[in-house]
C-alpha positions in Angstrom: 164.3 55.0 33.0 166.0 58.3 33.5 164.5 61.3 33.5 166.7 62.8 30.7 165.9 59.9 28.6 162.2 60.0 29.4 162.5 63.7 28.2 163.9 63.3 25.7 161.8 60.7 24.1 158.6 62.8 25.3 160.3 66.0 22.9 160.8 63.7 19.7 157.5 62.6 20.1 156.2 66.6 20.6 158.3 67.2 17.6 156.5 64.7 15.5 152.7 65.9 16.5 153.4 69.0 15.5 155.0 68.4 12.0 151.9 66.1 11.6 149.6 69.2 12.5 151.6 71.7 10.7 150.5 69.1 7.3 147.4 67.9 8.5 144.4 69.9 9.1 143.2 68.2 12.7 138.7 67.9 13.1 138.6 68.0 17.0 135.4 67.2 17.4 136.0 64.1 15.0 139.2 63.4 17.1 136.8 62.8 19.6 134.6 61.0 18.2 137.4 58.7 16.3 138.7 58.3 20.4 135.5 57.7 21.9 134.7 54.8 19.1 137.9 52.9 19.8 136.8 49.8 22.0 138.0 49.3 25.3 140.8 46.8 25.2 143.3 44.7 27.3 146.7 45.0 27.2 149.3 42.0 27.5 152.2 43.2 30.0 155.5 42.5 28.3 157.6 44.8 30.4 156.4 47.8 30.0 154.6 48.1 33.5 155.5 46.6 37.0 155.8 43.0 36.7 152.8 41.9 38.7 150.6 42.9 36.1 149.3 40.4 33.7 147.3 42.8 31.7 146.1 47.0 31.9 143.4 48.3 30.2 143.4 52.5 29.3 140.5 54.7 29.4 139.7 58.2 29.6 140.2 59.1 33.3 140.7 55.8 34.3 143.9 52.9 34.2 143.0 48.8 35.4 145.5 47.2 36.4 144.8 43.2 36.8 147.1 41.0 38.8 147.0 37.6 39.7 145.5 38.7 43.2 143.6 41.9 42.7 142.5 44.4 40.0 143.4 47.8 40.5 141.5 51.0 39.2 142.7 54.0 39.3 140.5 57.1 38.4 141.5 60.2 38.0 139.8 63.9 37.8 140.6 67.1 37.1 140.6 69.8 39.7 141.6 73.5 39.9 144.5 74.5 42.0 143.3 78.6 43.9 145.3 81.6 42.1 148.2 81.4 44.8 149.4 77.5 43.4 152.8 78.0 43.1 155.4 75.6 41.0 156.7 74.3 44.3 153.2 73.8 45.3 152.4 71.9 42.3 155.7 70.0 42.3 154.5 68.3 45.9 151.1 67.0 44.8 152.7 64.2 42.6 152.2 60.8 43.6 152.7 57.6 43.4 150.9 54.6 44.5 153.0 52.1 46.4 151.8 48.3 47.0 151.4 47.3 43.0 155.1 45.0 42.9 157.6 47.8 44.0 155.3 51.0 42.7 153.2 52.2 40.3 153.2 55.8 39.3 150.4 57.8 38.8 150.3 61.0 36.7 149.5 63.8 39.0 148.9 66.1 35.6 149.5 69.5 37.0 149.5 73.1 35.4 149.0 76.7 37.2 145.2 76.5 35.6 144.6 72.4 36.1 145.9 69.8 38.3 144.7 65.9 38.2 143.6 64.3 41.3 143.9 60.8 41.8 142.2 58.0 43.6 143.1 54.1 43.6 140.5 51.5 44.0 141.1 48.2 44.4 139.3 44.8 44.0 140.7 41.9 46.4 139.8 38.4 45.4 139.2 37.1 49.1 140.4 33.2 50.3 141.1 32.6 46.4 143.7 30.8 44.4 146.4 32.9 44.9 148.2 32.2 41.4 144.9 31.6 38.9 146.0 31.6 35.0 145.2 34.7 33.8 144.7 34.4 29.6 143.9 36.8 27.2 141.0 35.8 25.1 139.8 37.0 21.7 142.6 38.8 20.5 142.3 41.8 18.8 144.6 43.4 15.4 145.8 46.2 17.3 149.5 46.7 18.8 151.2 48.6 20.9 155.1 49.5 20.6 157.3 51.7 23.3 160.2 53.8 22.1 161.3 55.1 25.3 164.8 55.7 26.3 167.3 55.3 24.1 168.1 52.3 24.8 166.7 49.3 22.3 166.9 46.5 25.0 164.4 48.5 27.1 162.2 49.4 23.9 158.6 46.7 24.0 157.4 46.4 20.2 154.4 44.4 19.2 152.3 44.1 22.8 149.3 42.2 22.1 145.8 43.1 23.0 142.9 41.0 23.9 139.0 42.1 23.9 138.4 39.8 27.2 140.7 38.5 30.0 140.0 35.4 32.4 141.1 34.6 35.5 141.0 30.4 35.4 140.0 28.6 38.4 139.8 31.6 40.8 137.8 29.9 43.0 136.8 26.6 42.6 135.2 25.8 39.3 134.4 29.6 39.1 136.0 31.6 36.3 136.4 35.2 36.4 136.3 37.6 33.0 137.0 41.2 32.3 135.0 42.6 29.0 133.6 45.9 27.8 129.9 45.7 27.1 128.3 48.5 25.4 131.5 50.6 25.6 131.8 50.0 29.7 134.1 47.5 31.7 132.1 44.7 33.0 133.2 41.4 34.7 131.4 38.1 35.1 132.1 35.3 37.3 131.0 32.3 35.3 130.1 29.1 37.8 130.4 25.6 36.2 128.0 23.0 37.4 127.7 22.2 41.1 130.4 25.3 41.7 129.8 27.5 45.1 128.7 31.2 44.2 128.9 32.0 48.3 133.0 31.1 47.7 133.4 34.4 46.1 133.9 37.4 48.4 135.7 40.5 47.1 137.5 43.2 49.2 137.4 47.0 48.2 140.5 48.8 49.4 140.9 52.5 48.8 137.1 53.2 49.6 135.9 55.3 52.6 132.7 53.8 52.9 130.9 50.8 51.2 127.0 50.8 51.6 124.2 48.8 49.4 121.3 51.4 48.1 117.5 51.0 48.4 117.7 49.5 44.4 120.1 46.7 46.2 123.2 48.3 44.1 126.4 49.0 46.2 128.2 52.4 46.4 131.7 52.5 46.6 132.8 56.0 48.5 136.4 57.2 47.7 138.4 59.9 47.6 137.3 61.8 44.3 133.6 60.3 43.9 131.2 57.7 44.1 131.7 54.2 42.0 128.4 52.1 42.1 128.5 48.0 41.5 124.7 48.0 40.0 122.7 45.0 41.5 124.1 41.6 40.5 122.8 40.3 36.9 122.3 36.7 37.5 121.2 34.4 34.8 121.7 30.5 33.3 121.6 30.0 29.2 119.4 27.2 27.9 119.3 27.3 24.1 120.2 30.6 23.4 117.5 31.8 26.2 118.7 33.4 29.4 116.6 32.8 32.8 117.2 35.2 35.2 118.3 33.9 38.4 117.3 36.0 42.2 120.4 37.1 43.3 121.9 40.5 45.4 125.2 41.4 47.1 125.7 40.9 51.1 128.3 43.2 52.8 130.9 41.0 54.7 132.8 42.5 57.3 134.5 46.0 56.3 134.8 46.8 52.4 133.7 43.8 51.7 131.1 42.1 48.8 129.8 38.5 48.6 126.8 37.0 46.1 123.8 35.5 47.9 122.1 33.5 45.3 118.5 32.4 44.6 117.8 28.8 44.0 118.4 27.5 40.3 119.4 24.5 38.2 122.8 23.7 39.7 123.6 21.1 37.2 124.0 23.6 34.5 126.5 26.8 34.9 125.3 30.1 36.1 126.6 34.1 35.8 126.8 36.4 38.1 127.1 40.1 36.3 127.9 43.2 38.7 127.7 45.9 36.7 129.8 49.0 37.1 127.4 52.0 36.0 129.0 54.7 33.9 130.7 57.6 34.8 131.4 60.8 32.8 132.1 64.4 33.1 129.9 66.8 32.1 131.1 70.8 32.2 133.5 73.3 30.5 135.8 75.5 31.4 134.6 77.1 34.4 132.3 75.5 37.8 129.9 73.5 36.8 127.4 71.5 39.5 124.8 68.7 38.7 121.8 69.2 41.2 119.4 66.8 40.1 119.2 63.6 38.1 116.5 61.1 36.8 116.1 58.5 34.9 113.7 56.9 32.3 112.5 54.0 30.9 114.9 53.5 28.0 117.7 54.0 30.9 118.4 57.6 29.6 119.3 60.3 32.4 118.2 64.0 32.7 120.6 65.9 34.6 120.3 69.6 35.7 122.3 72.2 37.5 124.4 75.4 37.2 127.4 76.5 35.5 129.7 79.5 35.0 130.9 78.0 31.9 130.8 79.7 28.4 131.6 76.5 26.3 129.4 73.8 28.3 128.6 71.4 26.3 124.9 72.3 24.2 123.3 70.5 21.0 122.3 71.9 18.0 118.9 73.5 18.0 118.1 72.8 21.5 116.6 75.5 23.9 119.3 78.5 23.9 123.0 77.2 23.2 124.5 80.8 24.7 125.8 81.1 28.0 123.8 83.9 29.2 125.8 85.9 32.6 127.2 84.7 36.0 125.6 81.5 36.2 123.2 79.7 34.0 121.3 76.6 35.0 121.8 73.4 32.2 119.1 71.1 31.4 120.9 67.9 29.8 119.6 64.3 28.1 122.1 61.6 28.1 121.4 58.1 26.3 121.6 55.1 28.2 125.2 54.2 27.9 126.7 57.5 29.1 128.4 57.7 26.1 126.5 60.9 23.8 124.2 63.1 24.9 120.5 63.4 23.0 120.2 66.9 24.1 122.0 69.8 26.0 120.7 73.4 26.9 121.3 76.3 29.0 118.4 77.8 30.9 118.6 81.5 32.6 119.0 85.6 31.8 121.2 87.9 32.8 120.9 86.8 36.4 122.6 84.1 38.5 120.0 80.9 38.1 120.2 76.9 39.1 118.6 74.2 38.1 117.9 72.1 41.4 115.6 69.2 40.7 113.8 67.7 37.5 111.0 65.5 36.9 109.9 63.6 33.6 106.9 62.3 32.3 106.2 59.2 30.2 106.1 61.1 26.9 109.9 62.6 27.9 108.9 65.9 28.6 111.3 67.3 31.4 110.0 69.7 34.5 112.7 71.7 36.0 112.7 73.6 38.8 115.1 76.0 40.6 116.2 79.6 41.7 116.8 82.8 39.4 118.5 86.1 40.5 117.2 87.1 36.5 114.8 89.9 35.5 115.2 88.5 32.0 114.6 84.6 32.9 113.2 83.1 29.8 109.0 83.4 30.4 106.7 82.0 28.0 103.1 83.8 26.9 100.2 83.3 29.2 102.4 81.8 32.4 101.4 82.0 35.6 103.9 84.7 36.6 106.2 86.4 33.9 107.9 89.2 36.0 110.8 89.0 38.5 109.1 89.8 42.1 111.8 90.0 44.2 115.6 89.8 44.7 115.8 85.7 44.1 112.1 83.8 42.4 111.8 80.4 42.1 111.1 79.4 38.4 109.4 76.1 36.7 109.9 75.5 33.5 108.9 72.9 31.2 111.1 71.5 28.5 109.1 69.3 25.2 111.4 65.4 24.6 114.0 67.3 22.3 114.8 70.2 24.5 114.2 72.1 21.6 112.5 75.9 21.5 110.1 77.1 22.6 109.5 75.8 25.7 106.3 74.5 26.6 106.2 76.5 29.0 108.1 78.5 31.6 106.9 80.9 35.3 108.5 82.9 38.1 107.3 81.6 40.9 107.9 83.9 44.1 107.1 86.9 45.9 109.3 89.9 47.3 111.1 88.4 49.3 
């Protein structure tokens, strides 16, 4: 495609947004939510990507790319470039990923205020069939069409999505299938009777360092963060009943995964689930660091830190919603799918403060501590300590299940030092 083409198709399609803006009054926040409700879906390859492809799937941050011999995932983040980035500096930090058929580009979104960075993981199916059918299953009302260039025997109308995709026979009498589940991407290998689960080994290219946890999940290191397999589901269905099935990952040579499985009926098939946890950013428009994180029961995490952002992201009637001066420390409640959070709140005065660890209890109430540079951090009546002591205090506050004022309580804790 050439770039003129390319450029011109991307102005036509500018053109059009903004005639629809300039008659349609746009809800962003709905947008959102409209966006984040869409479900995860796979898309047929009809020529519109490198030919090795069978099927891609688009999310926020994040492209898969699934091939006959690997999936590929590549995640994406944004970072800021320093005040001397320059258009020729910007210009070199494009890239592209080579080794997907002849290439496949990745947008290196770049602006003097934002740049993207990129990472590419990928998922090597070890010693299996090297040309499985790969079948889209369930398909879905949805199409896609691409206009670009102008010319029509390059345009793709009507690409069909699926909800799942299955890799047939990957390894002997062991399917493999791509889904989303509760808004995430999550694969099964599904084992029919008398099939070998220790056949399966997968290879994990693109990571720095692979390492199981003491919860038995495995952490993937790369280049822009940490992706975590969670610790292998394994289960058999009998009459609409699942039995769960011991089973946990063993790390094979470098970067790589294989399933070490308990005993169980082997005359009946058998799943194995890796689950890949979610990830989400969390900040605004500024720095923003997350400290501290736990989790409870319900699977719901508490998150605390600091931020120098004026618009990070609060809930209505929480806490204090106003970003206070310099830095404020966050105290935030997402639900159990990553996908909303249940509550959101700044914490700090006029000072530089940061949240650093947090605790729960079993009724939900949160305990946050951390450090405070504020002579107006927020105190409640009849605390232990209510005045600043010296240059930097520690402070312990205690936040009720909604995060919602006032606090239950809240101390300096420090001397003049």
């Amino acid at each position: 495609m050439k770039r003129a083409a390319f450029q011109a198709g991307i102005g036509l399609f500018t053109a059009l947004v903004i005639l629809l803006a300039w008659f349609v009054p746009v809800d962003e926040t709905r947008l959102r939510q409209v966006h984040a409700s869409i479900p995860l879906s796979f898309e047929a390859n009809r020529g519109q990507t490198d030919p090795s492809v069978r099927f891609l799937s688009r999310g926020r941050g994040v492209t898969l790319f699934l091939t006959p011999t690997e999936a590929v995932l590549t995640l994406r983040s944004a970072v800021r470039p320093s005040r001397a980035a320059s258009f020729a500096s910007i210009e070199s930090s494009r890239r592209r990923v080579v080794g997907l058929g002849p290439s496949v580009p990745i947008d290196a979104k770049d602006t003097t205020t934002q740049r993207t960075r990129s990472t590419v993981l990928r998922t090597r199916f070890v010693r299996a069939n090297p040309s499985p059918l790969v079948v889209g299953l369930d398909e879905l009302p949805g199409k896609s069409h691409y206009f670009i260039g102008n010319n029509p025997a390059k345009w793709r109308t009507h690409v069909p999505h699926y909800a799942r995709v299955a890799y047939r026979d990957l390894y002997p009498g062991i399917d493999l299938i791509y889904h989303e589940a509760r808004g995430r991407l999550e694969y099964d290998f599904v084992l029919a009777p008398h099939a070998n689960a220790s056949a399966i080994t997968l290879a994990f290219d693109g990571v720095d360092q692979l390492y199981l946890d003491g919860q038995g999940d495995a952490v993937l290191e790369t280049g822009i963060g940490e992706v975590r397999l969670k610790k292998p589901l394994v289960y058999q269905e009998k009459d609409g009943s699942k039995t769960e099935v011991d089973g946990r990952y063993l790390v094979k040579g470098r970067n790589q995964l294989a399933f070490h499985v308990g005993e169980y009926d082997a005359g009946r098939p058998l799943v194995i689930d890796p689950t890949l946890s979610y990830s989400t950013y969390l900040g605004g428009n500024a720095d923003d660091s997350g400290n501290s994180l736990v989790v409870d029961t319900a699977g719901n995490a508490y998150v605390t830190g600091s931020t120098t952002s004026t618009d990070f992201p609060t809930t209505a009637g929480v806490f204090d919603t106003s970003f206070a001066s310099l830095s404020d420390a966050f105290v935030t409640k997402l639900n159990s799918t990553g996908s909303a959070l249940v509550y959101s709140t700044y914490l700090g005065g006029s000072g530089s403060d940061v949240g650093k660890s947090i605790a729960i209890d079993t009724s939900g109430n949160a305990y946050v501590t951390g450090s405070t540079g504020s002579t107006d951090f927020p105190t409640t009546a009849g605390a232990f300590d209510t005045t600043s002591n010296g240059a930097v205090d520690a402070f312990v506050t205690k936040l009720n299940p909604t995060g919602t004022a006032p606090v239950v309580y809240s101390t300096y804790l420090g001397g003049s030092g």
